[in-house]
GUVOVO-260634 format. One record per residue (C-alpha): residue in one letter; y, x, z. Coordinates in steps of 0.1 Angstrom, whole numbers. Each point is the difference from the previous one (the first is absolute). Layout:
% GUVOVO-260634
PT resn    py    px    pz
PT    A     Y     X     Z
...
//
This chain:
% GUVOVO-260634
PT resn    py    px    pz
PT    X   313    50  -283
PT    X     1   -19    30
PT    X    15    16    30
PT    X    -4   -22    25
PT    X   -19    16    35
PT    X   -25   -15    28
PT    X     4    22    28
PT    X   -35     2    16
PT    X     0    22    38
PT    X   -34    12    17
PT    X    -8     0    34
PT    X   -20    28     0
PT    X    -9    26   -20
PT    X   -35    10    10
PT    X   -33    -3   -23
PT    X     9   -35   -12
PT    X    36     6     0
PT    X     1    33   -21
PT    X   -23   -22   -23
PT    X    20   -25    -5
PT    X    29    26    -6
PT    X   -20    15   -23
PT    X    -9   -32   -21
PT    X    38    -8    -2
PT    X    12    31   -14
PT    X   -33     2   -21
PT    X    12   -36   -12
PT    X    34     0    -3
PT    X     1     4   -41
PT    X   -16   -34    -6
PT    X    16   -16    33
PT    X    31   -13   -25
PT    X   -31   -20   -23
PT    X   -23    -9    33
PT    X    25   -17    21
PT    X    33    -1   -18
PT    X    19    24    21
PT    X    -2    37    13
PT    X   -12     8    29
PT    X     8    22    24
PT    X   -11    13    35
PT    X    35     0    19
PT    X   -10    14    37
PT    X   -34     9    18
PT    X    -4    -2    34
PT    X   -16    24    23
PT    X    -2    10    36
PT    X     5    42   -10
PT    X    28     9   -25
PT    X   -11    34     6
PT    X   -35    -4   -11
PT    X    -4    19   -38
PT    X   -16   -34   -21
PT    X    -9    17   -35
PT    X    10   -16   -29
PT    X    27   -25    22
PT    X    30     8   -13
PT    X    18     1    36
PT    X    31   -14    -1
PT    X   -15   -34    -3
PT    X   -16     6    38
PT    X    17   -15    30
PT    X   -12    -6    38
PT    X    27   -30     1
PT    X   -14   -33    -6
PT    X    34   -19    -3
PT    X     8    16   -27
PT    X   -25   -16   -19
PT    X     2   -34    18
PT    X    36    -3    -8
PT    X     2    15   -31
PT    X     3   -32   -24
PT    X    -8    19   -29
PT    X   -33     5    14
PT    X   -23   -31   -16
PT    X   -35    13     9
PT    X   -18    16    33
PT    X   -29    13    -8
PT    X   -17     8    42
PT    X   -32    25    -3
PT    X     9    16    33
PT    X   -31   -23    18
PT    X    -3   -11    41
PT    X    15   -33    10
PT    X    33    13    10
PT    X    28    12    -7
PT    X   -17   -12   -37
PT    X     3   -38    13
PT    X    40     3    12
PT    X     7    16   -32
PT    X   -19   -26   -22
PT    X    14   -28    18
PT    X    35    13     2
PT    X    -3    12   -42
PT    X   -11   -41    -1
PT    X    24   -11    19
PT    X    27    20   -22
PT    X    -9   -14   -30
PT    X   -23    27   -12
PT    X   -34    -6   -15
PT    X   -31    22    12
PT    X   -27    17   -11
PT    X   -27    19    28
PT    X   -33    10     1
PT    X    -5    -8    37
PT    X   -27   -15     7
PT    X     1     1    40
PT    X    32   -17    -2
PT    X   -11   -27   -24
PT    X   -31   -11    19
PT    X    18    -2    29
PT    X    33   -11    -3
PT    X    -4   -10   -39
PT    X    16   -34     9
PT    X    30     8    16
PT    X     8    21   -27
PT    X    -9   -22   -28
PT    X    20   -29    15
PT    X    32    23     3
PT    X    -4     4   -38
PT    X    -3   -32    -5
PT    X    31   -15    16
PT    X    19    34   -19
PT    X   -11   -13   -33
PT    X   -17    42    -3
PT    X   -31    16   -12
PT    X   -25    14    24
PT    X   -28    14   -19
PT    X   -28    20    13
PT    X   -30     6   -26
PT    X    -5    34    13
PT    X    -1   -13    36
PT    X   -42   -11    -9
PT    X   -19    20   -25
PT    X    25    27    -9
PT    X    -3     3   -39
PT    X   -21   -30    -3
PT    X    17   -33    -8
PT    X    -6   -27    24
PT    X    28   -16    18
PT    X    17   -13   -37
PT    X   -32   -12   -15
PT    X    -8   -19    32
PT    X    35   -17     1
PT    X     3    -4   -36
PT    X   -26     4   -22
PT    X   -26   -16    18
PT    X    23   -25    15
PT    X   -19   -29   -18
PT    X   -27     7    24
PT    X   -13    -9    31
PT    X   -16    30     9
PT    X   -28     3    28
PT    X   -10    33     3
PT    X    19    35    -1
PT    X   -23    30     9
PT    X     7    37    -6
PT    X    -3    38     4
PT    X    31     8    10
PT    X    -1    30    17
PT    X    -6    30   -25
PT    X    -8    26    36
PT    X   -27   -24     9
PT    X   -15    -7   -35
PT    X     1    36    -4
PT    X   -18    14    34
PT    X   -25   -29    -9
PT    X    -4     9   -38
PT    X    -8    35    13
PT    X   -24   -10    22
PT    X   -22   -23   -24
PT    X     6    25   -29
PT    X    -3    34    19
PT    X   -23    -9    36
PT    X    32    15    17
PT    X     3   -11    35
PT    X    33   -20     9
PT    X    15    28    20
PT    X    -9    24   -30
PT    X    17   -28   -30
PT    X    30    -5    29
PT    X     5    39    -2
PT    X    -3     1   -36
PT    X    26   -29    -3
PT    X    27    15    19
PT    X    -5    37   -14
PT    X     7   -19   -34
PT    X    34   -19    13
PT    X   -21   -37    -1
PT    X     1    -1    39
PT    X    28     7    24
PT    X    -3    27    30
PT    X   -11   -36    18
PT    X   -19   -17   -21
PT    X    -2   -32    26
PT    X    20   -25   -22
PT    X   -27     6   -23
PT    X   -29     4     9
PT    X     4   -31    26
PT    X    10   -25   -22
PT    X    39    -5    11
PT    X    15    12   -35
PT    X   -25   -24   -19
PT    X    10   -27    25
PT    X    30     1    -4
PT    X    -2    -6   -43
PT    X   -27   -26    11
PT    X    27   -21    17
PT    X    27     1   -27
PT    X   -21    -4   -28
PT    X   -18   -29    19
PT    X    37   -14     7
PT    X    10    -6   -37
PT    X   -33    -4   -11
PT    X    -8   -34    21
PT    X    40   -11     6
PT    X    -6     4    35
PT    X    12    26    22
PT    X   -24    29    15
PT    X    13    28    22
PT    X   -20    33     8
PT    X    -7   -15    33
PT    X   -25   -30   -14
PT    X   -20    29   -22
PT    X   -32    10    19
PT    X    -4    37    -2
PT    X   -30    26    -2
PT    X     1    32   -14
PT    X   -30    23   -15
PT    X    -5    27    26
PT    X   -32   -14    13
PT    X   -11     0   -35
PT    X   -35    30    -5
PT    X   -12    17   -19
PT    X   -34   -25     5
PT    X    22   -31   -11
PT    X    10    16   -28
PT    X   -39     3    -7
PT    X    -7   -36     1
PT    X    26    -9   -20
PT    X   -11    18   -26
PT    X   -37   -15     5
PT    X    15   -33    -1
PT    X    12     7   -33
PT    X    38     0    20
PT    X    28    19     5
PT    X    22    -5    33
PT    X    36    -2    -4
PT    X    31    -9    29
PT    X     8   -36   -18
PT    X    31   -19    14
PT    X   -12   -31    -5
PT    X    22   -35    -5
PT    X   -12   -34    -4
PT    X    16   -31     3
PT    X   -22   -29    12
PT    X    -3   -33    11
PT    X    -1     8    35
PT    X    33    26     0
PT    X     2    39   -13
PT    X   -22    24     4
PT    X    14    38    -2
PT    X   -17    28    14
PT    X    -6    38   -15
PT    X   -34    14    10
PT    X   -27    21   -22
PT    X   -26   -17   -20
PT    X   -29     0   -16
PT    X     8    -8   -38
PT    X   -26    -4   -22
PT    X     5    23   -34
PT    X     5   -24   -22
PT    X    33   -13    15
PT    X    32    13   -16
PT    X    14    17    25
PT    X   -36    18    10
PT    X    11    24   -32
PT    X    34    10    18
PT    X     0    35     9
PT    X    19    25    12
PT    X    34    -4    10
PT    X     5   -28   -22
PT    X    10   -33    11
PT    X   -14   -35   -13
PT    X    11   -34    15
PT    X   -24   -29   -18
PT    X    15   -38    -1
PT    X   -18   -31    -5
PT    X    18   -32   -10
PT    X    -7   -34    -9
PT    X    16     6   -39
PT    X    -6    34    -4
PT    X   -32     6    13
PT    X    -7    35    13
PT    X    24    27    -7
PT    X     1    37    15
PT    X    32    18    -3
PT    X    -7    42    -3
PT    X    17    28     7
PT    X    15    29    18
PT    X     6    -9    38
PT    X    24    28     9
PT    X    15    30    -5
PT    X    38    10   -13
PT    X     3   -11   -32
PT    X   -27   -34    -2
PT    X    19   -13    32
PT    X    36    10   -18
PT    X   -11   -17   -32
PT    X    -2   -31    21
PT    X    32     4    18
PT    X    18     4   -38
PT    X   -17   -31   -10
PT    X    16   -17    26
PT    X    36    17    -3
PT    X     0    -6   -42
PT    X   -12   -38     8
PT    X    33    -4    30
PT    X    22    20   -27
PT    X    -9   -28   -25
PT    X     6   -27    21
PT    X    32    16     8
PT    X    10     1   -41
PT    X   -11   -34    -5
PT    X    12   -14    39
PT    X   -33   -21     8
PT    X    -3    26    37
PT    X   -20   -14    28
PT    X   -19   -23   -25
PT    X   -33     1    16
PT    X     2     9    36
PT    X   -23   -10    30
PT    X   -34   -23   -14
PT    X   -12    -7    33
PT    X     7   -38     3
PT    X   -34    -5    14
PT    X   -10     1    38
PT    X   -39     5    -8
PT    X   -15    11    36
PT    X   -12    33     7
PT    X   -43    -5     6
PT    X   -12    16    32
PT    X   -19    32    -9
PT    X   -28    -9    21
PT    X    -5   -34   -21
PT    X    -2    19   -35
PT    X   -33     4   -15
PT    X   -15    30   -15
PT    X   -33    16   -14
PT    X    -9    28    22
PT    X   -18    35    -2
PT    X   -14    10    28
PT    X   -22    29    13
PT    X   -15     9    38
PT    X   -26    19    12
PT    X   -30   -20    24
PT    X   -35     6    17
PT    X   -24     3   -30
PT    X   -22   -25    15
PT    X   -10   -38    -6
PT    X    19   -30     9
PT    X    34    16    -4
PT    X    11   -11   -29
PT    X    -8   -32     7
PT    X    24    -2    33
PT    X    25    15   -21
PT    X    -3   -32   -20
PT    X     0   -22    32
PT    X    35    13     9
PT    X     9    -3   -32
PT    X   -13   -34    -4
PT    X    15    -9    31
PT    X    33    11   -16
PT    X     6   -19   -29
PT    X    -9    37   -17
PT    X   -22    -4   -34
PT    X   -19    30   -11
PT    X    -5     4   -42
PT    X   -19    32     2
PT    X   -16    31    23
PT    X   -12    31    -5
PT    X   -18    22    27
PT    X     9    38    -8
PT    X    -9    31    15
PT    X   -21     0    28
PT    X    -3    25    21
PT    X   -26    -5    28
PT    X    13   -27    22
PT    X    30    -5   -16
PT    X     7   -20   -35
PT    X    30    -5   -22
PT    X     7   -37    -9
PT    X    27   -12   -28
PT    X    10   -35     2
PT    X    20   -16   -25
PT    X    15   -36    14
PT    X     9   -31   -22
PT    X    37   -11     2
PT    X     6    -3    38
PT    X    35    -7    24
PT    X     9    37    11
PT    X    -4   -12    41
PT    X   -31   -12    -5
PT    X   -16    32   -11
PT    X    26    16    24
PT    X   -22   -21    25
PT    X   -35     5   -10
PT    X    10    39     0
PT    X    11    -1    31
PT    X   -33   -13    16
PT    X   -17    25   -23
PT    X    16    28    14
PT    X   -11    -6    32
PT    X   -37    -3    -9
PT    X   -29    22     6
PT    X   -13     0   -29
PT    X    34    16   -20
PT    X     9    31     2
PT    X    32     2   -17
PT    X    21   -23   -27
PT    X     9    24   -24
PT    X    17   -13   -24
PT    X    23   -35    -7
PT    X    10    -3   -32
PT    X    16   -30   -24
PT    X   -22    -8   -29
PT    X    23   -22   -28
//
């Protein structure tokens, strides 16, 4: 039997990390047949020895980090502690030592994802990070490999499983958002603040990597234009469903003639799309290429063992390439410089509802301003009127986002509007 070992140590031994822990021991029979070697966790790092971790056999644990850095029998990091630092030092200086990575950090990646891919690079290492996206669901390899002999123009994705969830229950159960956000967090989907979430800056940040290696170009969190779903009611859930929709938070890649467009903001998806049928807590990213065609990729988003099953993937594929020496074979595929498009250039469908005098001529200067705006309308209905006041939906044709942004503005400060209630995406 071969005896031969790859030492793997974690940085961190939280949800994902006791996963992954988990996964290895669980594995370790077949590890021999997999990859070719044994495997074997060799230290775990964490910031409280003291602290009782059930079923972490604690002699592994230490608060050092050198002694993993400069241990050279340790081949593989695997970093699930999350943050930017110390996470980048250590990745950097694990690179820089000849070490190949694994992490699931997606904060780091969208921001610094570069750096840290270049250091790998000139090292000749691994750095992996399937988990880092769409925890259980893979992503990152079949948009670097498998679909490789595409050029892809669109990525767009639930990618949230809090969000999808607070907005499942409130188009499945009429719960309010406050009541689905309470109901999320009693069940462990949302933390004690929920504002990564429910904002849009964890779905942001996946937007941006995924939009990265999908379109060769790179995209930091800082392009992705963010909106989250807590303006999102209980009467917008209504009119979804009576326009045969669903609304989901979408992050939302395309790569066009005139730059990238990346943004994550709710929209109105019409049944009948793919990812209208994702409920839940479940994830769902959906790829369109010019060979392939459409393809949606399925699957659990989070939670200890989906996101661990993703971090294995990656540590069995770097113990391979250890076994058959081929490391740092495909690093960094951004060796485009594609432009980043304004926000306020990008064009979108929108929903909109607002609340007017109930009288005539009204809607017709709503279709001056709009006129005057470059803003086309494809469809109104008035809804409940109530003496002088009326209840007008507009849906828009495909307009630039500052030129609504205009027209709205000039409407707000009409007599004839009461209130702009709602502004939401339509794809």
């Amino acid at each position: 039997m071969n005896t031969k070992k790859i030492k793997v140590a974690l940085l961190g031994v939280g949800t994902v990390g006791t996963g992954v822990y988990k996964l290895i021991q669980r594995r370790a029979d077949v590890m021999v047949r997999t990859i070719g070697a044994q495997m074997e966790v060799s230290k775990i790092l964490v910031h409280n020895l003291n602290k009782q971790r059930e079923g972490i056999n604690a002699s592994l644990l230490t608060d050092n980090w050198q002694e993993i850095v400069n241990d050279p029998e340790i081949q593989i990091v695997v970093e699930v502690m999350g943050g930017i630092e110390p996470a980048r030092t250590m990745i950097l200086e694990a690179l820089h030592a000849g070490k190949h990575v694994v992490t699931a950090n997606k904060d780091l990646l969208a921001a610094h994802g570069k750096e840290l891919l270049d250091a790998a690079e000139e090292k000749h290492c691994d750095l992996l990070f399937e988990a880092a996206v769409a925890g259980g669901i893979p992503i990152i390899r079949p948009l670097k490999q498998c679909l490789a002999g595409n050029e892809i123009d669109e990525v767009i994705g639930i990618v949230n499983g809090t969000t999808n969830y607070i907005l499942t229950k409130m188009f499945e159960e009429n719960m309010s958002f406050e009541e689905a956000l309470a109901k999320a967090t009693e069940l462990g989907y949302a933390e004690a603040d929920p504002t990564a979430d429910v904002e849009g800056l964890d779905a942001g940040r996946k937007v941006a990597i995924m939009a990265s290696i999908a379109f060769h170009s790179r995209v930091v969190f800082d392009d992705v234009h963010t909106e989250g779903i807590t303006k999102i009611t209980s009467d917008d859930i209504a009119y979804a469903k009576e326009f045969d929709s669903v609304i989901k938070l979408l992050g939302v890649a395309h790569n066009t003639e005139g730059g990238i467009e990346v943004g994550v903001y709710p929209m109105l998806l019409n049944k009948e799309h793919p990812l209208a049928s994702v409920r839940d807590s479940f994830n769902a990213v959906f790829v369109h290429g010019d060979a392939v065609d459409d393809a949606m990729f399925y699957g659990r988003g989070a939670g200890e063992l989906p996101t661990a099953s993703a971090v294995m993937g990656d540590i069995i594929d770097v113990a391979r390439n250890i076994e058959y020496g081929c490391n740092g074979r495909i690093s960094c595929t951004c060796y485009r410089e594609t432009p980043i498009k304004k926000f306020d250039e990008v064009e979108n469908k929108f929903f909109l509802r607002m609340q007017v005098k109930n009288q005539p001529g009204v809607l017709a200067s709503i279709a001056t301003v709009f006129g005057n705006h470059g803003v086309s309308i494809a469809r109104v209905v008035q809804k409940h009127i109530k003496g002088d006041q009326a209840e007008l939906v507009i849906v828009t044709d495909k307009v630039r986002e500052d030129y609504l942004k205009n027209a709205l503005e000039q409407l707000r400060d009409s007599e004839n509007i009461f209130e702009i209630s709602s502004v939401i995406r339509e794809y």
